[in-house]
CHARMM internal coordinates of N, CA and C (Angstrom, degrees):
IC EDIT
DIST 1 N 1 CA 1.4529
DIST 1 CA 1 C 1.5193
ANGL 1 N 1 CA 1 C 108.55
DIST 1 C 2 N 1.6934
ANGL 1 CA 1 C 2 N 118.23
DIHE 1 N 1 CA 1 C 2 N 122.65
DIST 2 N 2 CA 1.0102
ANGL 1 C 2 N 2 CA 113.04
DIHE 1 CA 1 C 2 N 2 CA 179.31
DIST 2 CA 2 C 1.7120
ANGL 2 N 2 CA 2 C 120.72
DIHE 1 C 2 N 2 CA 2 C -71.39
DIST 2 C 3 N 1.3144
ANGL 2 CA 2 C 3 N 127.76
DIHE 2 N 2 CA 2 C 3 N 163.33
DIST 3 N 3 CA 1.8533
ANGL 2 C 3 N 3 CA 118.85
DIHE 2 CA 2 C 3 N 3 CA -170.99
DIST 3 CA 3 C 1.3498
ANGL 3 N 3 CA 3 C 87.81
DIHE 2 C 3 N 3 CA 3 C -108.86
DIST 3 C 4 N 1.4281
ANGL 3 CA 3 C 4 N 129.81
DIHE 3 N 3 CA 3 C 4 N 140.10
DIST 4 N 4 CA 1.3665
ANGL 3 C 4 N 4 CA 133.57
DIHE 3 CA 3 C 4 N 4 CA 167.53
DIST 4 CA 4 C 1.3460
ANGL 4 N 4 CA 4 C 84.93
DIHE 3 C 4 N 4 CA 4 C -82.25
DIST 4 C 5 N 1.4518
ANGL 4 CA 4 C 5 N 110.19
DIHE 4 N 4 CA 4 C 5 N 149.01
DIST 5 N 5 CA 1.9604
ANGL 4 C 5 N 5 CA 113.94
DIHE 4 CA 4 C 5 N 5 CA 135.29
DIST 5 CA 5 C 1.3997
ANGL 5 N 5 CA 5 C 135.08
DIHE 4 C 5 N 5 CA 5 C -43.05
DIST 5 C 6 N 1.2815
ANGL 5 CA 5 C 6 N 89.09
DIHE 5 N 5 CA 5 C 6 N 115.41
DIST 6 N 6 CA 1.9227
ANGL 5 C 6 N 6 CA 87.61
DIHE 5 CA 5 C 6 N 6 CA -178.31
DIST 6 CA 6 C 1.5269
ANGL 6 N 6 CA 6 C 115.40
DIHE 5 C 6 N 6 CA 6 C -36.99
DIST 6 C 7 N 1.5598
ANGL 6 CA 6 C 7 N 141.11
DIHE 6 N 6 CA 6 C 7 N -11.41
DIST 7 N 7 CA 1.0345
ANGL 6 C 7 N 7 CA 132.19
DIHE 6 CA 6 C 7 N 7 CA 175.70
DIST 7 CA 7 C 1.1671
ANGL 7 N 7 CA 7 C 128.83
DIHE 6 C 7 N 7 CA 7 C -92.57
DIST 7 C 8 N 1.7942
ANGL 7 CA 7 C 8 N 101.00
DIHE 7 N 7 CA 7 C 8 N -10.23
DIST 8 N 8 CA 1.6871
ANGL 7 C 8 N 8 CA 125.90
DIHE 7 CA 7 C 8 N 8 CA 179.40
DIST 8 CA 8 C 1.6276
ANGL 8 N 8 CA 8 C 85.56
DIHE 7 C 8 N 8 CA 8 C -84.04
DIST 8 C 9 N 1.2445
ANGL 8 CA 8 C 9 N 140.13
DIHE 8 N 8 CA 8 C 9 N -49.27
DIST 9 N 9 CA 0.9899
ANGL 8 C 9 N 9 CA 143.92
DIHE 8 CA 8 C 9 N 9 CA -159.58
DIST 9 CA 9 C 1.7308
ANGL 9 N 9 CA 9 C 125.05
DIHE 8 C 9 N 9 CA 9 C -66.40
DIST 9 C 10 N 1.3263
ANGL 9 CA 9 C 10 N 107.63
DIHE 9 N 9 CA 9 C 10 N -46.95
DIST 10 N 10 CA 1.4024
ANGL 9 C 10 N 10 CA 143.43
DIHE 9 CA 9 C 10 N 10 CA 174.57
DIST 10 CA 10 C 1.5267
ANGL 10 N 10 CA 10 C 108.47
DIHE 9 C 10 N 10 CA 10 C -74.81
DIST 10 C 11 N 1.6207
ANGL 10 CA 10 C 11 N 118.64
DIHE 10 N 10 CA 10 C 11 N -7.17
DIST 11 N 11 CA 1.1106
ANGL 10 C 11 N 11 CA 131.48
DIHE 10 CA 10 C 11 N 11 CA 164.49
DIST 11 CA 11 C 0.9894
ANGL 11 N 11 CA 11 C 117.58
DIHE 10 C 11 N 11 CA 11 C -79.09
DIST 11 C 12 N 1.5139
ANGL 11 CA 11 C 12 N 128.76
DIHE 11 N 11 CA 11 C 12 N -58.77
DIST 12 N 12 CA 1.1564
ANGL 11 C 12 N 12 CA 113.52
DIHE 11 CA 11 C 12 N 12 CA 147.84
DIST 12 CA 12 C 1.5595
ANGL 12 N 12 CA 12 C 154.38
DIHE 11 C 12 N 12 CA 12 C -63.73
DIST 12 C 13 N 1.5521
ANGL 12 CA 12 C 13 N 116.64
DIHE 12 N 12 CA 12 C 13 N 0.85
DIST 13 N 13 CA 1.2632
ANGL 12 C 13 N 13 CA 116.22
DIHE 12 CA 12 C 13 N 13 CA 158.42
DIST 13 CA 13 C 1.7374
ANGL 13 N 13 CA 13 C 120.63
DIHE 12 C 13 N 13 CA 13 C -104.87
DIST 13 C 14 N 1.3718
ANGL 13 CA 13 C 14 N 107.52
DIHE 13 N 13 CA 13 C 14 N 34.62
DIST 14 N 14 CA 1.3100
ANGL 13 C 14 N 14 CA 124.46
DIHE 13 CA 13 C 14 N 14 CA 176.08
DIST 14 CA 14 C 1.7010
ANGL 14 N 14 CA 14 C 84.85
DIHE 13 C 14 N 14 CA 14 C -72.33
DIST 14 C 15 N 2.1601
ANGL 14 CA 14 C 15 N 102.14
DIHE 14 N 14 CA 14 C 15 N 125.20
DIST 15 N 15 CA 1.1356
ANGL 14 C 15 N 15 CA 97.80
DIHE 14 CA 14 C 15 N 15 CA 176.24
DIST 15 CA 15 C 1.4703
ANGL 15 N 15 CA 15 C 124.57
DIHE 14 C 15 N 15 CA 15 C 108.59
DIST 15 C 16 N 1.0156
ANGL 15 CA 15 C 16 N 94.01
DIHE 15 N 15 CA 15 C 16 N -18.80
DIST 16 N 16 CA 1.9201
ANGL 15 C 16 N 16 CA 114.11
DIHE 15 CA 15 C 16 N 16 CA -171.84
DIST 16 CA 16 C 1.0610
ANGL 16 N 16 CA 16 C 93.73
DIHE 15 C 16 N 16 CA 16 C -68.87
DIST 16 C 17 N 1.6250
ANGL 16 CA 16 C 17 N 148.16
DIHE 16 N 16 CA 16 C 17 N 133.26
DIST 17 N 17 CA 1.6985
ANGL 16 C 17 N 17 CA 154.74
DIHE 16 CA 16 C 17 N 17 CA 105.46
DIST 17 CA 17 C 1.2632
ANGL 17 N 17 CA 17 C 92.68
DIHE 16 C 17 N 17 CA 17 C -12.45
DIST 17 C 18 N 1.0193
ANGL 17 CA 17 C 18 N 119.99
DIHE 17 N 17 CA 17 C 18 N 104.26
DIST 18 N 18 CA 1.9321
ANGL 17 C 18 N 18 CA 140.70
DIHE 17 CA 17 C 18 N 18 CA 122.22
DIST 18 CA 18 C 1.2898
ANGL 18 N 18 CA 18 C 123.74
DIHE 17 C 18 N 18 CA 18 C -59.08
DIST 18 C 19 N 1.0558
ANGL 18 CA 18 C 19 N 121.20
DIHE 18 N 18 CA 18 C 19 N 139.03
DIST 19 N 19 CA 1.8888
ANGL 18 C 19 N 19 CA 128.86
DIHE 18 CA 18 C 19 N 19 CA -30.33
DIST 19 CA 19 C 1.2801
ANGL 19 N 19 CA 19 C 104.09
DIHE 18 C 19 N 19 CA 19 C -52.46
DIST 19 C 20 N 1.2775
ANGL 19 CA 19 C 20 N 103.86
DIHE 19 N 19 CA 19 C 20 N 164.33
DIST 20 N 20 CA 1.1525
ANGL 19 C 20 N 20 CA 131.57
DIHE 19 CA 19 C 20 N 20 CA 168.81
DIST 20 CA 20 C 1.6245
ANGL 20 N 20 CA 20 C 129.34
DIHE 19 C 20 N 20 CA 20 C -156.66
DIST 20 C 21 N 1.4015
ANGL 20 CA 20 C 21 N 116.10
DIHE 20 N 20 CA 20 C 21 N 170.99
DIST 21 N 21 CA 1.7932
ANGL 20 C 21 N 21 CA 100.25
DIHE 20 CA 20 C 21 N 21 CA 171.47
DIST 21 CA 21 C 1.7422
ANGL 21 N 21 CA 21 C 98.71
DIHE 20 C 21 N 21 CA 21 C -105.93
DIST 21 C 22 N 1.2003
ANGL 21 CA 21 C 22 N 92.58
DIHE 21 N 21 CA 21 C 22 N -170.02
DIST 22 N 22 CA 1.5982
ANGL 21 C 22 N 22 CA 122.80
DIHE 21 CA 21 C 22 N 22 CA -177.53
DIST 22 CA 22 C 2.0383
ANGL 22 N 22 CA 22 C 96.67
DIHE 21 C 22 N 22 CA 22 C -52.32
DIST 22 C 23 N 1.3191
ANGL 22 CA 22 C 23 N 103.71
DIHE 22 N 22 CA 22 C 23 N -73.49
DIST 23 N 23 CA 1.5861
ANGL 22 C 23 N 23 CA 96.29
DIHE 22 CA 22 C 23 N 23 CA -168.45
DIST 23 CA 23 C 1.4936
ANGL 23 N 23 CA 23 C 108.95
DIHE 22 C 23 N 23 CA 23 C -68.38
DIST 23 C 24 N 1.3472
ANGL 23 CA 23 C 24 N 118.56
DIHE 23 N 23 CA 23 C 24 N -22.07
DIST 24 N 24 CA 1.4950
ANGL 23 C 24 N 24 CA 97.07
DIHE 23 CA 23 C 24 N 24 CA 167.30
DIST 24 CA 24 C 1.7487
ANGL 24 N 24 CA 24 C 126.53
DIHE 23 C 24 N 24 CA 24 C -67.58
DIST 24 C 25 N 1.7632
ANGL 24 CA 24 C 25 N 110.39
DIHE 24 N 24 CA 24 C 25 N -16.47
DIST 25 N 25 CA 1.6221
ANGL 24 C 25 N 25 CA 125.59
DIHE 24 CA 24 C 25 N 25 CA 172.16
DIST 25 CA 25 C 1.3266
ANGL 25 N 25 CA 25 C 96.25
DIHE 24 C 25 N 25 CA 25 C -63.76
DIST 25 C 26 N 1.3479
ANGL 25 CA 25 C 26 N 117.51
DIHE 25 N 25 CA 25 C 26 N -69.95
DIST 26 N 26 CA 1.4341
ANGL 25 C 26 N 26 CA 120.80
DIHE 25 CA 25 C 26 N 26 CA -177.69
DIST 26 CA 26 C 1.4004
ANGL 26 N 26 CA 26 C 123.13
DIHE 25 C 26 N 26 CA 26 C -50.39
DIST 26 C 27 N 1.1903
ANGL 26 CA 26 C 27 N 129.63
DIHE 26 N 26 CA 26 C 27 N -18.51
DIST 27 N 27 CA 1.7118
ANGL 26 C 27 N 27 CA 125.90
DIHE 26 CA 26 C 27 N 27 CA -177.27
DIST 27 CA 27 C 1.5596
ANGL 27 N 27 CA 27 C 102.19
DIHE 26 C 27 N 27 CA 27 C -101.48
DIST 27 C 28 N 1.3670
ANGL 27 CA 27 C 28 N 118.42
DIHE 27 N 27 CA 27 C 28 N -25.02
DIST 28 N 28 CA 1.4296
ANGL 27 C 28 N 28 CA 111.89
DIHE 27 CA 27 C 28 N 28 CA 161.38
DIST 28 CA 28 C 1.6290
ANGL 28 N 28 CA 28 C 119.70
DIHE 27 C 28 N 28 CA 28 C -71.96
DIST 28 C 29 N 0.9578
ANGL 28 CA 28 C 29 N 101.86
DIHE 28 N 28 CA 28 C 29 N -50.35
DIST 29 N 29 CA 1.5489
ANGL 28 C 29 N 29 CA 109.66
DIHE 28 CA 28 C 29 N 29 CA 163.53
DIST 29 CA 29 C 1.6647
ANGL 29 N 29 CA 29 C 127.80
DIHE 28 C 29 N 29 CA 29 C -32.14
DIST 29 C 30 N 1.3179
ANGL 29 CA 29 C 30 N 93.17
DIHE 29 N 29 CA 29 C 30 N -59.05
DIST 30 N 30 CA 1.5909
ANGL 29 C 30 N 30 CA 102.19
DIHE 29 CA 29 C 30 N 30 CA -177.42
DIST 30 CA 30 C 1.9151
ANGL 30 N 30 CA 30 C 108.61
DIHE 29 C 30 N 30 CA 30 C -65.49
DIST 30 C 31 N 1.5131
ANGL 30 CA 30 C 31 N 95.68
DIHE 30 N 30 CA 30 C 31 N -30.78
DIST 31 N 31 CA 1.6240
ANGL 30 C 31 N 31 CA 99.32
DIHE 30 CA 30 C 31 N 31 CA -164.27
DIST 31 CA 31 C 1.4499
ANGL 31 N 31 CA 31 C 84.01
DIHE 30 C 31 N 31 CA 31 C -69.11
DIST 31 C 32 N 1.3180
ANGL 31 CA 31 C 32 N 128.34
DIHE 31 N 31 CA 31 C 32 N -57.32
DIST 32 N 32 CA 1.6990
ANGL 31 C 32 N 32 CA 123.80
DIHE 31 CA 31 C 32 N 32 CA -166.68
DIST 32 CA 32 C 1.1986
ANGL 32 N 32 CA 32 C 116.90
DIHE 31 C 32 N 32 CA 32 C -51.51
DIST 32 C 33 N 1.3418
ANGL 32 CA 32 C 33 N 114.82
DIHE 32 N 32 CA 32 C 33 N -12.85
DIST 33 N 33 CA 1.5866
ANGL 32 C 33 N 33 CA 125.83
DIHE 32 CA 32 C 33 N 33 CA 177.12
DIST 33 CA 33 C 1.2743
ANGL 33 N 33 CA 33 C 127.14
DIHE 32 C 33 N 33 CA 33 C 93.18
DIST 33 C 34 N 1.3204
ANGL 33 CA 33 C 34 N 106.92
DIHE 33 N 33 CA 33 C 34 N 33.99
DIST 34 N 34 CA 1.4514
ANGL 33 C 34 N 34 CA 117.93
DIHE 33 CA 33 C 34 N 34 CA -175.20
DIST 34 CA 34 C 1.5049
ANGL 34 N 34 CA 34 C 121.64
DIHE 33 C 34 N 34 CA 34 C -103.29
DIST 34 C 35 N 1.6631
ANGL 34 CA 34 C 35 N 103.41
DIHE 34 N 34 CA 34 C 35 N 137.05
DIST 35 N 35 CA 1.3515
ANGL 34 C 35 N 35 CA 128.62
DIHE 34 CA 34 C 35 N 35 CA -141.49
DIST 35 CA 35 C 1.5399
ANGL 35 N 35 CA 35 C 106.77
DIHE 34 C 35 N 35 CA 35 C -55.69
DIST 35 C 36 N 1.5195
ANGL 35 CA 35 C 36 N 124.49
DIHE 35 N 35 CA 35 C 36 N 177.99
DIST 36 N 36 CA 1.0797
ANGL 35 C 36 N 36 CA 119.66
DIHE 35 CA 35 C 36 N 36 CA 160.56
DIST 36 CA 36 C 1.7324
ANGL 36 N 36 CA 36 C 121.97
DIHE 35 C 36 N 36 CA 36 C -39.04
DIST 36 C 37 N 0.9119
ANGL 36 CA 36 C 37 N 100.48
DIHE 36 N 36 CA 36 C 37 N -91.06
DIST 37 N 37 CA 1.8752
ANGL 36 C 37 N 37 CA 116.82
DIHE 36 CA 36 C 37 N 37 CA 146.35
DIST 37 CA 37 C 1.5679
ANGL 37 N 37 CA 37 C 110.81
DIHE 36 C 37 N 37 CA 37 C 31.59
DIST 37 C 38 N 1.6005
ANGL 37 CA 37 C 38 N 109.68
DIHE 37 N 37 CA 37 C 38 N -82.40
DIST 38 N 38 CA 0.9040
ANGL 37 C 38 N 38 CA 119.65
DIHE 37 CA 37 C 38 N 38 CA -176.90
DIST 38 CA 38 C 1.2028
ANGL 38 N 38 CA 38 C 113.52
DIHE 37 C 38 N 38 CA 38 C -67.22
DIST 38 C 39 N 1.6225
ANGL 38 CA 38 C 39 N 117.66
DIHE 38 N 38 CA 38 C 39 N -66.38
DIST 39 N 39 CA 1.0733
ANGL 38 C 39 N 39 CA 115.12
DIHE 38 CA 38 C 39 N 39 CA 177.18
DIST 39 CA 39 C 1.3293
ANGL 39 N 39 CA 39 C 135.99
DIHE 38 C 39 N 39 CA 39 C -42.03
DIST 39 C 40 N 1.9220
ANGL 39 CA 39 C 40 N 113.69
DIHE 39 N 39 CA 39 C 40 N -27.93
DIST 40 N 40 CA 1.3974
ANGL 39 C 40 N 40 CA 96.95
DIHE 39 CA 39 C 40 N 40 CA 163.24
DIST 40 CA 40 C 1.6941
ANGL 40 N 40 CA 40 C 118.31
DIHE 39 C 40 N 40 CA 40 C -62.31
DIST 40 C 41 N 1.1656
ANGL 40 CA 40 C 41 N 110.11
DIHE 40 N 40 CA 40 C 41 N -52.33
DIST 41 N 41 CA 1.2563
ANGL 40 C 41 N 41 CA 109.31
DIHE 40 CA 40 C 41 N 41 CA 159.78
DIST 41 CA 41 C 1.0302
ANGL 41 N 41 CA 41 C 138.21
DIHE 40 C 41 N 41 CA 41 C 8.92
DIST 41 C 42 N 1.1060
ANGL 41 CA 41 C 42 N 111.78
DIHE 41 N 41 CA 41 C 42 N -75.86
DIST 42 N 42 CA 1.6674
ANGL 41 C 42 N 42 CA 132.57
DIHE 41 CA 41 C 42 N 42 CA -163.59
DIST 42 CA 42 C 1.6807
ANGL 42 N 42 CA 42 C 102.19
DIHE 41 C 42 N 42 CA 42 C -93.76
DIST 42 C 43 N 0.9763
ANGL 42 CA 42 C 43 N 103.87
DIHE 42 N 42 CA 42 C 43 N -9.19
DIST 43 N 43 CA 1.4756
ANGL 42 C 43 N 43 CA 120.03
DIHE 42 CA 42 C 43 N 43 CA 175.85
DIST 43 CA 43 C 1.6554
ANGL 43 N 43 CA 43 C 111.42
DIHE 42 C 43 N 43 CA 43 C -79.14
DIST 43 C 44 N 1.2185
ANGL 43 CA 43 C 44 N 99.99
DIHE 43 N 43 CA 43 C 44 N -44.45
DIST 44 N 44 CA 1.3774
ANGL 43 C 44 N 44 CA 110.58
DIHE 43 CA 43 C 44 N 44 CA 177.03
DIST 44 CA 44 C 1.5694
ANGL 44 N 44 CA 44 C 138.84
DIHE 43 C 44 N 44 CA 44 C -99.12
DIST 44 C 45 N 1.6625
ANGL 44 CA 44 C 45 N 91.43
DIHE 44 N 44 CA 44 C 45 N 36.47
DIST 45 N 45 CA 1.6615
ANGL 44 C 45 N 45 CA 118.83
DIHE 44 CA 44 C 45 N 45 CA -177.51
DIST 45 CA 45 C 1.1121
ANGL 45 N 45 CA 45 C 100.88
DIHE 44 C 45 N 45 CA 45 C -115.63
DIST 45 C 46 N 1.5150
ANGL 45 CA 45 C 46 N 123.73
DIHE 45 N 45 CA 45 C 46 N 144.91
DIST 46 N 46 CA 1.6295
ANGL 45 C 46 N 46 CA 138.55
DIHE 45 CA 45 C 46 N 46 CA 164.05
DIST 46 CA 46 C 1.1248
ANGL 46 N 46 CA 46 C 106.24
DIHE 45 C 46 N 46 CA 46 C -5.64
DIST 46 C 47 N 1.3821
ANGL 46 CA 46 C 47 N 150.22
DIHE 46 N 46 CA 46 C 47 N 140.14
DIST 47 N 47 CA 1.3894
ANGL 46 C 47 N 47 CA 149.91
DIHE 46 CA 46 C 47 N 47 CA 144.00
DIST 47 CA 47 C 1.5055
ANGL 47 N 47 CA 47 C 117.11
DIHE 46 C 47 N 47 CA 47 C -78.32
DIST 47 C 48 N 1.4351
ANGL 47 CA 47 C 48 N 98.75
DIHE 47 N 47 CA 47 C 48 N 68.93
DIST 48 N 48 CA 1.5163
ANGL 47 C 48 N 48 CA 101.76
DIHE 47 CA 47 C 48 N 48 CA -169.32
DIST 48 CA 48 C 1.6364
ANGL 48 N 48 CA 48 C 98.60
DIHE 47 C 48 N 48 CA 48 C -137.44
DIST 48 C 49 N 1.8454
ANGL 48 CA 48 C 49 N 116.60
DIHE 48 N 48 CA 48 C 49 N 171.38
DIST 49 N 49 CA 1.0101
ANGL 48 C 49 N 49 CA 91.15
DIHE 48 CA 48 C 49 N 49 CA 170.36
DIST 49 CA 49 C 1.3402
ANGL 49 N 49 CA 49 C 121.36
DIHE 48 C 49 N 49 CA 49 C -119.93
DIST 49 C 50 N 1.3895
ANGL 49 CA 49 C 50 N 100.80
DIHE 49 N 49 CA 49 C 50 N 157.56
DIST 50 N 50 CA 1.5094
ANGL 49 C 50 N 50 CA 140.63
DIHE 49 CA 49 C 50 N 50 CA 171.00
DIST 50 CA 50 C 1.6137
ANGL 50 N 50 CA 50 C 121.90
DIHE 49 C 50 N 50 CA 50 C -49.62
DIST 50 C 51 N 1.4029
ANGL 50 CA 50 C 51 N 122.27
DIHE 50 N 50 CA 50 C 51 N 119.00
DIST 51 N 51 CA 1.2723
ANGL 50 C 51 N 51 CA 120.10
DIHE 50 CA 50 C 51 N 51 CA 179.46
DIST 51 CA 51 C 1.3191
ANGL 51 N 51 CA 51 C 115.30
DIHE 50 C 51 N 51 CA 51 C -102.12
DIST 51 C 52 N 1.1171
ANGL 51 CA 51 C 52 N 119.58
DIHE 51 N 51 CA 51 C 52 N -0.64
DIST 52 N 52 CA 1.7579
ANGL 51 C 52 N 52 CA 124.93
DIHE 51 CA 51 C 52 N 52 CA -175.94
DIST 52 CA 52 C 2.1184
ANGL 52 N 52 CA 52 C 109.58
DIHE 51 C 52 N 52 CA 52 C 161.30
DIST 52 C 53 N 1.1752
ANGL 52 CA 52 C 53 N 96.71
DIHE 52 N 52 CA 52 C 53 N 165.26
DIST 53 N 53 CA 1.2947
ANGL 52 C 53 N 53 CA 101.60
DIHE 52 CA 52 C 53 N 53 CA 168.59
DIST 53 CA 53 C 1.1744
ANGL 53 N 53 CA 53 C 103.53
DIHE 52 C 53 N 53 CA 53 C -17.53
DIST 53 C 54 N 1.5791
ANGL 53 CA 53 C 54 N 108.98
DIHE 53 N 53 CA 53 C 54 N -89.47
DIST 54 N 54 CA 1.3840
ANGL 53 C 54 N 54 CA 110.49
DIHE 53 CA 53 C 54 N 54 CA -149.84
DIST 54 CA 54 C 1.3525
ANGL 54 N 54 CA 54 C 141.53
DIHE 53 C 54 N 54 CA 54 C -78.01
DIST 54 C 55 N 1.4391
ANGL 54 CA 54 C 55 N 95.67
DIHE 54 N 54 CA 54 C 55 N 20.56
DIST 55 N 55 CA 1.2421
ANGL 54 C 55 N 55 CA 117.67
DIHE 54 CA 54 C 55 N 55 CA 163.45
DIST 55 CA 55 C 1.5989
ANGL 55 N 55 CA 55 C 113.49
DIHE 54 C 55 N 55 CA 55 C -84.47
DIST 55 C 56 N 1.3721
ANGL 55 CA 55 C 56 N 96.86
DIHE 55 N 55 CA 55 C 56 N -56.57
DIST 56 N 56 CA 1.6164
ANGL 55 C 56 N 56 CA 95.57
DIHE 55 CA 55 C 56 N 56 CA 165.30
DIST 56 CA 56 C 1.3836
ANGL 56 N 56 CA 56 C 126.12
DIHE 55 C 56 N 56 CA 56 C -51.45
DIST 56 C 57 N 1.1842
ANGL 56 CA 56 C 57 N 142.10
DIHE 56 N 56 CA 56 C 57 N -41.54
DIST 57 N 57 CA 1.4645
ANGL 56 C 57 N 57 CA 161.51
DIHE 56 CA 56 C 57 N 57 CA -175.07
DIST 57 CA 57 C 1.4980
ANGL 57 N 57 CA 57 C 81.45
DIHE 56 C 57 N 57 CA 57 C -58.03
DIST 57 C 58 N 1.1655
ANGL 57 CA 57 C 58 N 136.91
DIHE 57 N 57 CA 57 C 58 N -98.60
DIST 58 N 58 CA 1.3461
ANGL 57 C 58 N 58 CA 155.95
DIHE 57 CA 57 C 58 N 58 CA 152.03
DIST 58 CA 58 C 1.5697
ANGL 58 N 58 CA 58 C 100.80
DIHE 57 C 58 N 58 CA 58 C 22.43
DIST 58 C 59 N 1.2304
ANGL 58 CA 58 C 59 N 125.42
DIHE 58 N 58 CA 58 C 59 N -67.68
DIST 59 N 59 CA 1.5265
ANGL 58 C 59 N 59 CA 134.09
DIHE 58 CA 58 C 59 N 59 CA -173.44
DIST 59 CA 59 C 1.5881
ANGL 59 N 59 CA 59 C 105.03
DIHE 58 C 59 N 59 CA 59 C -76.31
DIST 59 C 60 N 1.7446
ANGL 59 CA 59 C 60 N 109.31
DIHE 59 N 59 CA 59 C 60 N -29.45
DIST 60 N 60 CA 1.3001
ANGL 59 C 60 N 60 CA 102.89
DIHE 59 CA 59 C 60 N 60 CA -172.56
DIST 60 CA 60 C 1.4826
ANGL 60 N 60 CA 60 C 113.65
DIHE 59 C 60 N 60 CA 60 C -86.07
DIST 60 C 61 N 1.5861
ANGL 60 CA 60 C 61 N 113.97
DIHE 60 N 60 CA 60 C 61 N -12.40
DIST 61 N 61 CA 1.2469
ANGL 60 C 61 N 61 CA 97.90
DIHE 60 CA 60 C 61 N 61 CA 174.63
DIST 61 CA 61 C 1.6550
ANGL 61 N 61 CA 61 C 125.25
DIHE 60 C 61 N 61 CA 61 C -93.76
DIST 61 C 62 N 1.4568
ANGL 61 CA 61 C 62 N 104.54
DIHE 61 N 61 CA 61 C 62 N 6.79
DIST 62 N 62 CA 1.5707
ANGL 61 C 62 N 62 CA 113.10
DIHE 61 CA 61 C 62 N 62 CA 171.67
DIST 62 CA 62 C 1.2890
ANGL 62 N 62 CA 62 C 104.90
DIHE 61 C 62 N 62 CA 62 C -85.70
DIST 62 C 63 N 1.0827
ANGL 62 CA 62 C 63 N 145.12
DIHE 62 N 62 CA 62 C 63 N 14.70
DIST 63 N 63 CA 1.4301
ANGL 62 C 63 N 63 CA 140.25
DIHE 62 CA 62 C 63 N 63 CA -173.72
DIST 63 CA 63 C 1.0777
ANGL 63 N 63 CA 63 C 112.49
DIHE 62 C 63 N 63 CA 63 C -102.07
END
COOR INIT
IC SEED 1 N 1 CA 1 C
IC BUILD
């Protein structure tokens, strides 16, 4: 599985309600139109929730 860049990534959750969990990243994501790629991605972070970007960034770059 290829890793987008957290900034390819963060592109598509430009907009996201903070906090949030994992499937709410992912259902914004997909609506913004973001690729397989990401979406596995973001799929495959903690299902916990999220207080902002950089929390996510944070989880996304241990993956």
């Amino acid at each position: 599985m290829a890793q987008p860049s957290p900034i390819r990534m963060q592109k598509y959750l430009s907009g996201v309600d903070y906090p949030c969990n994992r499937e709410d990243l992912v259902q914004h994501a997909r609506d913004q139109g973001a690729d397989d790629d990401v979406l596995r991605n973001l799929e495959s972070i903690p299902d916990r929730t999220y207080d902002g970007p950089n929390a996510v960034s944070a989880e996304f770059s241990k993956s």
